[in-house]
C-alpha positions as CSV (number, residue, x, y, z in Angstrom):
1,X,-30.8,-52.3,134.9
2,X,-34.6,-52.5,136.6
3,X,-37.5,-52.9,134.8
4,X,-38.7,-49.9,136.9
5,X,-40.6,-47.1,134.8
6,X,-40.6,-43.6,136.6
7,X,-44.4,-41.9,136.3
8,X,-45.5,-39.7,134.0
9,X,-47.8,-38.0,136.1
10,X,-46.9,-34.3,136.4
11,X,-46.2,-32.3,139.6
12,X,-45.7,-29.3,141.0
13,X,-42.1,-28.8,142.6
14,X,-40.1,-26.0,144.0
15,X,-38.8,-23.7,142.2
16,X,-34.9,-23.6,141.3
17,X,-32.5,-20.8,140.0
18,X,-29.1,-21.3,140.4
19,X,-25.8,-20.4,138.3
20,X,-26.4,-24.0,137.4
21,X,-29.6,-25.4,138.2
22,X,-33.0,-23.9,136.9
23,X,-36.4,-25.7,137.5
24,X,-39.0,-23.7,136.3
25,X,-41.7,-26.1,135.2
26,X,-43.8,-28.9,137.1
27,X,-41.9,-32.1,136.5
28,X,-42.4,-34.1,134.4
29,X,-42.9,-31.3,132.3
30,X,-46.7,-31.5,131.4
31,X,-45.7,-30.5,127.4
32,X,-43.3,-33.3,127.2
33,X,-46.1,-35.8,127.9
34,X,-47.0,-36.5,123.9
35,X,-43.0,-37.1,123.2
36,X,-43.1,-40.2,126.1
37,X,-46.2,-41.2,124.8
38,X,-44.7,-41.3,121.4
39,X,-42.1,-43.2,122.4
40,X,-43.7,-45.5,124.4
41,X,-46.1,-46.2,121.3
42,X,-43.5,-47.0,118.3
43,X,-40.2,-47.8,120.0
44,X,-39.6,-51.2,122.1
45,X,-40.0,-50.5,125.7
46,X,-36.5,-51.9,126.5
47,X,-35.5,-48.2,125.4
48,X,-37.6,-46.8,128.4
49,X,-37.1,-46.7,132.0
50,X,-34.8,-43.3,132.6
51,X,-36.2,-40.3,134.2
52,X,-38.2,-38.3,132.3
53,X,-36.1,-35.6,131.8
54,X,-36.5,-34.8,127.8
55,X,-33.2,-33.2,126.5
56,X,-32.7,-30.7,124.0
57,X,-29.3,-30.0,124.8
58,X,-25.8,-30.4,126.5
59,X,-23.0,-28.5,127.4
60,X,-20.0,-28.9,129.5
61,X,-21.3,-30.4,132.8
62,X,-24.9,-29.7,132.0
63,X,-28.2,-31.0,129.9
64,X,-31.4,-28.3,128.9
65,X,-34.6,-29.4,128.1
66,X,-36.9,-27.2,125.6
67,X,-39.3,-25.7,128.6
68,X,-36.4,-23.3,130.3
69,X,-35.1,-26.2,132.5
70,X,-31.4,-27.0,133.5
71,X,-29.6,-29.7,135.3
72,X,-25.9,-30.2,136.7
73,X,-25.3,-33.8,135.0
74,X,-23.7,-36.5,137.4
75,X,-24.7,-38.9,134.6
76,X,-22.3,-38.4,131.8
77,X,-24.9,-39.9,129.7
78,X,-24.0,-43.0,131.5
79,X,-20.1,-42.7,131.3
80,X,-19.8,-41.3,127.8
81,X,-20.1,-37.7,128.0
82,X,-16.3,-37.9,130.0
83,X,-14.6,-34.2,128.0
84,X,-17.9,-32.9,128.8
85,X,-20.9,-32.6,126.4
86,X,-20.2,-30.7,123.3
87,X,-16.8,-30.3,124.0
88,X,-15.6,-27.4,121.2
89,X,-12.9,-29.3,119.8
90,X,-14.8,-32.6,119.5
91,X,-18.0,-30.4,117.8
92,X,-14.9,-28.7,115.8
93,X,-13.1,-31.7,114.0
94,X,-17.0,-33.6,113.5
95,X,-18.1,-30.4,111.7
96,X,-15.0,-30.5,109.6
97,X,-15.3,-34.1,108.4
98,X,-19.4,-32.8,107.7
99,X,-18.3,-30.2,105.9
100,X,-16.2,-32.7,103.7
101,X,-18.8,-33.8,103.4
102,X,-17.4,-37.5,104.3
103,X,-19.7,-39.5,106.4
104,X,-18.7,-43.3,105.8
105,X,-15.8,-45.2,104.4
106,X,-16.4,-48.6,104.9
107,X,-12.8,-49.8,106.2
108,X,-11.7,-48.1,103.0
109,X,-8.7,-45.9,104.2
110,X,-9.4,-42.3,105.9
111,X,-6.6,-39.6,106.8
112,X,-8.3,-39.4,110.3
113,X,-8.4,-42.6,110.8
114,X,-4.8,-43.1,110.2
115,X,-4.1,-39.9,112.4
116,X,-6.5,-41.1,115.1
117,X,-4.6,-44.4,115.2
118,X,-1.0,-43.0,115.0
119,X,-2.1,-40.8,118.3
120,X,-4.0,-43.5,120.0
121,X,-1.3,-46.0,119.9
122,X,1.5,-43.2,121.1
123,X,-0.6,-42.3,123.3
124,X,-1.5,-45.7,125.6
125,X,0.9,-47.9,127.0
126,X,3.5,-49.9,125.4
127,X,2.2,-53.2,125.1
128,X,-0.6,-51.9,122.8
129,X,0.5,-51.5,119.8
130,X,-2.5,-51.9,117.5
131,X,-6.3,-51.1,117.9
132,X,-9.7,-52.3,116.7
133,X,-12.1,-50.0,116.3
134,X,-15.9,-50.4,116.5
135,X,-19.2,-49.1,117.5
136,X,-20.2,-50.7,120.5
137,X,-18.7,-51.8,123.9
138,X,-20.3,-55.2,123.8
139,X,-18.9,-56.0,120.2
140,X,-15.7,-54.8,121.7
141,X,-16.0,-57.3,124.2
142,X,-16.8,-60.1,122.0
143,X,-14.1,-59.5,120.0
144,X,-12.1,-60.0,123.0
145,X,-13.4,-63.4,123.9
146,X,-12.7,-64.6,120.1
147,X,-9.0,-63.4,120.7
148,X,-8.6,-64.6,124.0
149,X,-9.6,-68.0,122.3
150,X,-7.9,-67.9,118.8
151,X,-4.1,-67.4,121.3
152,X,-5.1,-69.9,123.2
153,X,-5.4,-72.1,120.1
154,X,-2.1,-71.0,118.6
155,X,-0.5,-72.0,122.3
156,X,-2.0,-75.4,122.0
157,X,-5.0,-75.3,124.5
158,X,-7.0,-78.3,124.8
159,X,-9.9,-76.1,125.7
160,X,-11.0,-72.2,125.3
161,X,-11.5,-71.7,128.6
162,X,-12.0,-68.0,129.7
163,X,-12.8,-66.5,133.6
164,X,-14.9,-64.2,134.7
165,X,-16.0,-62.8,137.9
166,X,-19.3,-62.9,139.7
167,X,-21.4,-59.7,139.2
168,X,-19.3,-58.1,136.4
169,X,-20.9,-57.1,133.2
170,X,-20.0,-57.2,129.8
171,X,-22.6,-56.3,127.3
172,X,-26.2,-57.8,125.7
173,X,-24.9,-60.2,123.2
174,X,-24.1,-63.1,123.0
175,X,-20.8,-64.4,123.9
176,X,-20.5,-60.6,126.3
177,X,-23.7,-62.2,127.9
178,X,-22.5,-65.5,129.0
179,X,-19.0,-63.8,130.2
180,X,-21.7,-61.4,132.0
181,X,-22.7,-62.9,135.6
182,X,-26.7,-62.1,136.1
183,X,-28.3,-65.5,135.4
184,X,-31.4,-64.7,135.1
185,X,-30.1,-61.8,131.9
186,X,-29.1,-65.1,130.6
187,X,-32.7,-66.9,130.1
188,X,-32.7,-66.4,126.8
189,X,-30.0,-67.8,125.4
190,X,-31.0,-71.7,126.5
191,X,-27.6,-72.4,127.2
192,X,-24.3,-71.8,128.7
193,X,-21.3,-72.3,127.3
194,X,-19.2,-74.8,129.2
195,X,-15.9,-72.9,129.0
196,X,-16.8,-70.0,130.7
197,X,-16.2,-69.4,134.1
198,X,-16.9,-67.0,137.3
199,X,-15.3,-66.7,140.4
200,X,-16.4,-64.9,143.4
201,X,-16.1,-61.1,143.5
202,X,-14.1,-59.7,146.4
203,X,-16.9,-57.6,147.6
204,X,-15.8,-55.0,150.3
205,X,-18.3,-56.8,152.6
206,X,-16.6,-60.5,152.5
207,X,-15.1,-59.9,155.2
208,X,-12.7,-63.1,154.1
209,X,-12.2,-61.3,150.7
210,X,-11.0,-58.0,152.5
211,X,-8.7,-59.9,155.4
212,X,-6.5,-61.5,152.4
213,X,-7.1,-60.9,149.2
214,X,-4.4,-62.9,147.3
215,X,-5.4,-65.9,149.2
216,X,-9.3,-64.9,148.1
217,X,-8.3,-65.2,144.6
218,X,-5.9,-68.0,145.1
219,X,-9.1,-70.2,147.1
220,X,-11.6,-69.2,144.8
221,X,-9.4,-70.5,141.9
222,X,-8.8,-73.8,143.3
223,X,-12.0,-74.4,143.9
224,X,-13.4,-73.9,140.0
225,X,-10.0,-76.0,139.3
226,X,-11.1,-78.2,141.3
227,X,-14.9,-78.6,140.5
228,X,-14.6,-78.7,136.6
229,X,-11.3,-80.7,136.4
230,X,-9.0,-78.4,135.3
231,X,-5.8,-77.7,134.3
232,X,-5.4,-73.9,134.1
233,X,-2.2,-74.3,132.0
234,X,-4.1,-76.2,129.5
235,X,-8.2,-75.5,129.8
236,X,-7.6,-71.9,130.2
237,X,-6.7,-68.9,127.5
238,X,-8.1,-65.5,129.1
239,X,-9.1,-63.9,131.9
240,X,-11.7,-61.1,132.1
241,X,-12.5,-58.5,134.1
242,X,-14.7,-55.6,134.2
243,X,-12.0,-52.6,135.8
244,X,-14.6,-51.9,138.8
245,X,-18.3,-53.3,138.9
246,X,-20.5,-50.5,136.7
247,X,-23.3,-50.7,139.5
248,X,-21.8,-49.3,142.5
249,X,-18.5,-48.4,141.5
250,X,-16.8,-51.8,143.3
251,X,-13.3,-51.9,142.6
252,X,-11.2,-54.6,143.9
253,X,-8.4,-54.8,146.3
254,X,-5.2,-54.4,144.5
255,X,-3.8,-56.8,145.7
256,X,-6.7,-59.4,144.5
257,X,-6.3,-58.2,140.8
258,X,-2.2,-59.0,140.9
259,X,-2.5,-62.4,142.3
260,X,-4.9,-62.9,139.1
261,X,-2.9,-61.2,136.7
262,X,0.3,-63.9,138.8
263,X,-1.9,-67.2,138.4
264,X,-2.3,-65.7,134.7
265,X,1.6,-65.3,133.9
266,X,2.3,-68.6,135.6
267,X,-0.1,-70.2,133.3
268,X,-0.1,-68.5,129.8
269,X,-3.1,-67.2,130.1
270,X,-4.1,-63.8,128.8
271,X,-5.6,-60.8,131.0
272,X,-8.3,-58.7,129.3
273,X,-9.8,-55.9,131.2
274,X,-13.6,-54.0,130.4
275,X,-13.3,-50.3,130.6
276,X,-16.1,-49.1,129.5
277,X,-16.6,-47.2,132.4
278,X,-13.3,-47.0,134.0
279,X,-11.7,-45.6,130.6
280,X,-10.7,-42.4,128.8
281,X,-9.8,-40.4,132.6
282,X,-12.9,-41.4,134.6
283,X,-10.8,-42.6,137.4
284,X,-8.2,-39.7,137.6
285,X,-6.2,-41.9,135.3
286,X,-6.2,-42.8,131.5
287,X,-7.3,-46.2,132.4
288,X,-8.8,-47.5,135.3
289,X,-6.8,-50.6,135.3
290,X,-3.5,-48.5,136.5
291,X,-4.6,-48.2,140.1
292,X,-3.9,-52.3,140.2
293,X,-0.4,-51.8,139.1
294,X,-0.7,-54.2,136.4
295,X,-0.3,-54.4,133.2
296,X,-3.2,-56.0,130.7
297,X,-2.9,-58.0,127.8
298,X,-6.2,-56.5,126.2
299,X,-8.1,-53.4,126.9
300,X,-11.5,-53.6,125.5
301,X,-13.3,-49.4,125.5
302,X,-16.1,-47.6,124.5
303,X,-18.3,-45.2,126.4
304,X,-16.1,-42.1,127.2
305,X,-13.6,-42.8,124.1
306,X,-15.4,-40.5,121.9
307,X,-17.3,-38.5,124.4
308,X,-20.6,-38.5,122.4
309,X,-20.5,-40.7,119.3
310,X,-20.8,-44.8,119.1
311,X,-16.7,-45.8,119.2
312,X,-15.6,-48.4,121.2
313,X,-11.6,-49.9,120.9
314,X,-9.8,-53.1,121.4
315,X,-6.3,-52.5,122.4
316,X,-3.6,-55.3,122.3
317,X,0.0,-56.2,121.0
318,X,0.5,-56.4,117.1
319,X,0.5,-60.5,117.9
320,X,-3.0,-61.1,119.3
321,X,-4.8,-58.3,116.9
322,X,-3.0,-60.0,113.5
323,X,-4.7,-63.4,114.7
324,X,-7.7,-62.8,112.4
325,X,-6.6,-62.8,108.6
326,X,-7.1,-60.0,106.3
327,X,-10.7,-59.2,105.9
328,X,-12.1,-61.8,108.8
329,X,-12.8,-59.2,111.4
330,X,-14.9,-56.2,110.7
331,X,-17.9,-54.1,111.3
332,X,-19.8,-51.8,109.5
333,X,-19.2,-48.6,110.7
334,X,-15.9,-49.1,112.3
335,X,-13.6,-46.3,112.0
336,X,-16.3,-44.4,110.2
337,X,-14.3,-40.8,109.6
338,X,-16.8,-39.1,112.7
339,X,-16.3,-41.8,115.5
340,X,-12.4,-41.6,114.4
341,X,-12.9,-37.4,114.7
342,X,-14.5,-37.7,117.8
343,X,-12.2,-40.0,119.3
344,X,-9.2,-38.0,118.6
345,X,-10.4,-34.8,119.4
346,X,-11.6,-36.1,122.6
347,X,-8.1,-38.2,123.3
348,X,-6.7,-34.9,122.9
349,X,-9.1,-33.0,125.1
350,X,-8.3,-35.5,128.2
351,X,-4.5,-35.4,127.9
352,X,-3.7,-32.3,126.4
353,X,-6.7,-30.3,127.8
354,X,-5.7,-30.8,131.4
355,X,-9.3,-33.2,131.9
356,X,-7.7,-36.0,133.0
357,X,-5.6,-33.8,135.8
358,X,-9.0,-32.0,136.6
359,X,-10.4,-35.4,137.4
360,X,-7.7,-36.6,139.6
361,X,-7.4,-33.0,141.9
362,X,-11.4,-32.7,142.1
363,X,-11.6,-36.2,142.5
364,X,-10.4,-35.9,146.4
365,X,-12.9,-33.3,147.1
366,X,-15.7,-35.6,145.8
367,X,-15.0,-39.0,147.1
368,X,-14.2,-37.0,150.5
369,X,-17.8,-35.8,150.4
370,X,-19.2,-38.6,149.2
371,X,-17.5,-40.5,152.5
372,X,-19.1,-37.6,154.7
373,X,-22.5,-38.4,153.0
374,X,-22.2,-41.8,153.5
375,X,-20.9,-41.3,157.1
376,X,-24.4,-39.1,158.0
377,X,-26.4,-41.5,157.1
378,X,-25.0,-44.6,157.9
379,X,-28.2,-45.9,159.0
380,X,-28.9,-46.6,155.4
381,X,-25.8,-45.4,153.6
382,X,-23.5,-48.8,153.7
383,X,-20.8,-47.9,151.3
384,X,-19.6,-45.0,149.7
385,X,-17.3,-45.8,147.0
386,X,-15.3,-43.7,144.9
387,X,-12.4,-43.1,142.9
388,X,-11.4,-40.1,140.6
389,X,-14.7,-38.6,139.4
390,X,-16.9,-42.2,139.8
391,X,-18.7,-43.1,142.9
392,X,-21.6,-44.5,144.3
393,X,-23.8,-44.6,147.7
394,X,-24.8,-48.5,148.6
395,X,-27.9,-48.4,150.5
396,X,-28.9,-51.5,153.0
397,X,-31.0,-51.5,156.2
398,X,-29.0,-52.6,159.3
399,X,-29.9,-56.3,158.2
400,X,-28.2,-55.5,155.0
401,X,-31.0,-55.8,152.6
402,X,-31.0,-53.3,149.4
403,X,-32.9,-50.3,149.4
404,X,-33.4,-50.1,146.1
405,X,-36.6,-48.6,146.3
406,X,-35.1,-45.6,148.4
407,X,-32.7,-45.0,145.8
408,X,-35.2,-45.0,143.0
409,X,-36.8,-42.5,145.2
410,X,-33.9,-40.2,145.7
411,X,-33.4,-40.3,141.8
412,X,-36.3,-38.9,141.3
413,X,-36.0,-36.1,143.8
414,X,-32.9,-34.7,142.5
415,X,-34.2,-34.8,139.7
416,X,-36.7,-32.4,140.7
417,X,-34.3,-30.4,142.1
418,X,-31.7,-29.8,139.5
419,X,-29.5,-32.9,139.6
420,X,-29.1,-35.9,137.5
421,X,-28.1,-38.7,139.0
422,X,-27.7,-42.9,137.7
423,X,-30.4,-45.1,138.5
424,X,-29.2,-48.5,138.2
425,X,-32.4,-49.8,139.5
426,X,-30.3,-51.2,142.4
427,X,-29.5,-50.5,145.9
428,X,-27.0,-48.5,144.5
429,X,-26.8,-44.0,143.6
430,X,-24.2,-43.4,141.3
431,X,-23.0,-40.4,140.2
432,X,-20.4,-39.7,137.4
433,X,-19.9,-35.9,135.9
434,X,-18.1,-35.1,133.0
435,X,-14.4,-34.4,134.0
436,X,-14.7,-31.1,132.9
437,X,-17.0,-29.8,136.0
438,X,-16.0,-26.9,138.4
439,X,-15.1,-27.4,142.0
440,X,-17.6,-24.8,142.3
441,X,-20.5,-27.1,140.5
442,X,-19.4,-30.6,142.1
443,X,-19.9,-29.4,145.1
444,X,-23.3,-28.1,143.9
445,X,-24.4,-31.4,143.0
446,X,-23.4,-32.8,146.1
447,X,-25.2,-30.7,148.5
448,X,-28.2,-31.6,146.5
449,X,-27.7,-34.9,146.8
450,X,-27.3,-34.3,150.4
451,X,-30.8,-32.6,151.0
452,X,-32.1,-35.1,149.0
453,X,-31.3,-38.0,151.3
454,X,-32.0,-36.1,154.4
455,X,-35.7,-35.0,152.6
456,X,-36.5,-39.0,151.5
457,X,-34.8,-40.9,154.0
458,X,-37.5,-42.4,156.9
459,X,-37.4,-40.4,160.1
């Protein structure tokens, strides 16, 4: 994420009333001045830099502020929000546990958390036969390095090796961080650890990456064996990847990820996949990693697996999550009775609510008119990538440098007119709704977005 910090200076915009959109204010709105200000005087300014939309409340697909304004959401919050926002059941079985009242157990035993479990694990595929749960992706994450690494100790390793991939991201601590790619995000730790690895992400502009993926892989491999001396079937316990690169959507070719998760079985070496973003129905299916026509080792979750409160999940076989002894491996508020509420009533909402089916039939509507967007203005429109209800427009000049400064732009005009899109700070829109949207809604959003790149683009 930029640095970038939208203004606060108020204007006066056109006027919106639609079934779904309503601007009726100058934005930002000139009352919700004080509450930035606030902000920016008592909380650290690493909290800051979103538009400065203030929100009062969510429903569905959409997000009010207190001044009579409405916006169609292509944010999800930033992936979470994937049943929608206040989904009725989720609200339903929250209220209940507050009405208990039961807020906090510890990891003393719950009813819902053994029901949540019991579902989640029937639920997900058969090699995951346990869960961890926590509070945050990047915890979940680091819990996954520390297992990747305590199997490869039981198998004898000489070294903990673990592989990552160029661009991916994994969280803001520490051991997420270093399996994270930006270096310069990395500054402050004042080191790197030696058994962490990246290899080159087969971006759909290698044109090498793109002609053969399997031999992509297979060279890019080689060449790290080659460079740090090597031997994968001894200096290697884990692979990780993020499901598709958060900042543009960037998924890889199939066939890419199964000569991985090949090299992997040839060489007892573990595949953990990041779904923070891809999880929980965002791509059309439960999880993301399914469209590689694999199957992982660890699944490491968050985001969209409560729909609105802090759960994340680690997801493996009984084996690797009994490697830590009784009482070693913990966090405060995991499984808290709300998270473990929320997460079930939201598991159920995806499969049982038809969310997860909504996602995959809308889903070729909107990546179809996302590839019409991207196909008008292919001037400055590179890639539009998309799958299920994720998707993102990559914007370069014709000597392929980023326009992120355009995109910050067009951010800030939908803004303005009714639409929330992501700003990653990037050359890069992306746009996410809650699965529950309309037909009627999506396509909505996307004619805004539309005018919006016609309006800002240079002419």
């Amino acid at each position: 994420m930029s640095g970038y910090e939208f203004s606060l200076a108020v204007k006066d915009v056109a006027k919106v009333i639609t079934k779904y959109r309503r601007i009726v204010t100058p934005i930002p709105v000139p009352e919700s001045i004080p509450i930035f200000k606030a902000l920016e005087r008592y909380e650290s300014r690493s909290m800051h830099g979103q538009l400065p939309v203030v929100w009062d409340r969510a429903e569905g697909f959409q997000v009010f502020d207190p001044w009579g304004n409405q916006w169609i959401d292509f944010t999800s919050t930033i992936f979470v929000a994937n049943a929608g926002h206040g989904h009725p059941e989720i609200v339903k079985m929250v209220r209940a546990q507050l009405d208990k009242p039961l807020l906090h157990s510890y990891t003393y035993a719950t009813l819902i958390r053994a029901e949540y479990l019991r579902y989640l694990i029937d639920h997900t595929p058969k090699q995951f036969e346990k869960a961890f749960l926590l509070s945050a992706g990047t915890e979940a994450t680091e819990c996954c390095l520390k297992l990747m690494r305590m199997h490869g100790n039981l198998r004898g390793k000489a070294k903990p090796g673990v592989v990552c991939f160029e661009g991916n991201w994994h969280g803001r601590t520490l051991g997420a961080q270093m399996m994270s790619y930006n270096p310069t995000q990395k500054e402050w730790i004042g080191f790197q650890d030696p058994h962490i690895f990246h290899l080159p992400f087969p971006y759909p502009w290698r044109l090498e990456a793109m002609k053969d993926p399997r031999g992509y892989f297979r060279r890019g491999m080689e060449n790290l064996i080659a460079e740090k001396g090597l031997d994968p079937s001894k200096d290697i316990c884990g692979f990780m990847l993020e499901t598709f690169q958060g900042w543009g959507a960037v998924f890889y070719p199939e066939e890419f990820v199964q000569e991985a998760v090949s090299f992997a079985r040839e060489n007892d070496i573990l595949i953990a996949f990041d779904e923070m973003q891809a999880g929980f129905g965002r791509t059309g299916r439960l999880f993301g990693y399914m469209h590689y026509n694999v199957e992982p080792d660890i699944l490491c979750c968050g985001k969209g697996a409560s729909s609105g409160l802090p759960l994340s999940i680690v997801l493996a076989s009984r084996e690797i999550l009994d490697l830590p002894e009784i009482g070693s491996m913990s966090s405060t508020h995991s499984a808290n009775p709300l998270v473990c509420a929320a997460g079930l009533a939201n598991l159920k909402a995806l499969l049982e609510g038809g969310l997860i089916e909504n996602c995959e039939k809308l889903g070729g509507v909107f990546c179809r008119r996302l590839r019409e967007i991207g196909k008008r203005f292919s001037r400055h429109v590179r890639y539009a990538l998309c799958k299920g209800l994720v998707g993102a427009l990559i914007l370069m000049d014709q000597e392929g440098r980023p326009l992120s400064e355009l995109c910050t732009r067009i951010c800030e005009e939908a803004m303005c007119r009714g639409l929330l899109v992501v700003h990653t700070g990037r050359e890069s829109i992306k746009v996410a709704p809650p699965l529950c949207i309309t037909e009627e809604a999506l396509l909505e959003g996307l004619d805004v977005l539309e005018a919006v790149i016609e309006a800002v683009l240079p002419r």
